[in-house]
C-alpha positions in Angstrom: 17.9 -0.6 9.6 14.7 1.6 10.4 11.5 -0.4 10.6 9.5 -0.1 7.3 6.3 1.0 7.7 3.4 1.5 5.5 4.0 5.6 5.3 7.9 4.9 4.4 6.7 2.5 1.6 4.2 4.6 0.7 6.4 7.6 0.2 9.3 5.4 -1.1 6.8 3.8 -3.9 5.9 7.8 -5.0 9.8 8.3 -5.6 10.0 5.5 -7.3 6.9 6.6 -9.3 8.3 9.9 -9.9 11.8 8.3 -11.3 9.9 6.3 -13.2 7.8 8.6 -14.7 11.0 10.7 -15.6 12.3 8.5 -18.3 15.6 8.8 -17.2 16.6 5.4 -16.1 18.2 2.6 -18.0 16.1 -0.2 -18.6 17.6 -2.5 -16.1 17.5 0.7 -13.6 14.1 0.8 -14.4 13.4 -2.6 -14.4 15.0 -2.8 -10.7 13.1 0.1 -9.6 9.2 -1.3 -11.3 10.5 -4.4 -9.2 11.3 -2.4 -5.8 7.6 -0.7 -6.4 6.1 -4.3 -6.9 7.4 -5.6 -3.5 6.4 -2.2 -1.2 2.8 -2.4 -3.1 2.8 -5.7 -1.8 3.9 -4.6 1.2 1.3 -1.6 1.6 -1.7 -4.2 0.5 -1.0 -6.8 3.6 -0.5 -3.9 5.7 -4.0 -2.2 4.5 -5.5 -5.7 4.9 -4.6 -6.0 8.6 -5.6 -2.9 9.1 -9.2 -3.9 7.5 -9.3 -7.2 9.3 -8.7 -5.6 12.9 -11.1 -2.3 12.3 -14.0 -5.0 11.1 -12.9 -7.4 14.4 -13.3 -4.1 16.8 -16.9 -3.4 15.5 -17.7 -7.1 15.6 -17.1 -6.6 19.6 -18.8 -4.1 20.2 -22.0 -5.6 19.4 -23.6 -2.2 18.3 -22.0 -2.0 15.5 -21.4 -4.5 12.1 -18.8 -4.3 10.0 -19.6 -3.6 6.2 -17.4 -4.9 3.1 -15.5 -1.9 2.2 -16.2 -1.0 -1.5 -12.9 0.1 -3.2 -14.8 1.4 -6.1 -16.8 3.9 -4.0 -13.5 5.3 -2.9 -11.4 6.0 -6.1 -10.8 9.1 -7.7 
């Protein structure tokens, strides 16, 4: 089995989107498939937060620059 990564989830949890959005599904299909989206959102959050945590860590050594909070509502659309 292929090593998930956040880009595989990612794309995974638009085609479960996408299904989902179709209305085609049974409700336990869909149910199964809302539960599938839950764990790679969960997936793509810890992997985001690492991310966060290791950007903020470099900028904390370079000692020129500080590390900000980000501000997720600055960044929706």
């Amino acid at each position: 089995m292929a090593k998930k990564t956040f880009e595989s989830a990612l794309a995974r949890l638009e085609k479960i989107t996408e299904e989902l959005e179709d209305g085609d599904l049974s409700l336990e299909a869909s149910l199964k498939k809302f539960n599938e989206g839950i764990e790679l959102t969960e997936f793509c959050n810890a992997r985001l937060t690492e991310a966060r945590t290791k950007v903020e860590i470099l900028l904390e050594k370079s000692g020129r620059l500080q590390a900000e909070p980000f501000d997720e509502l600055e960044h929706e659309d």
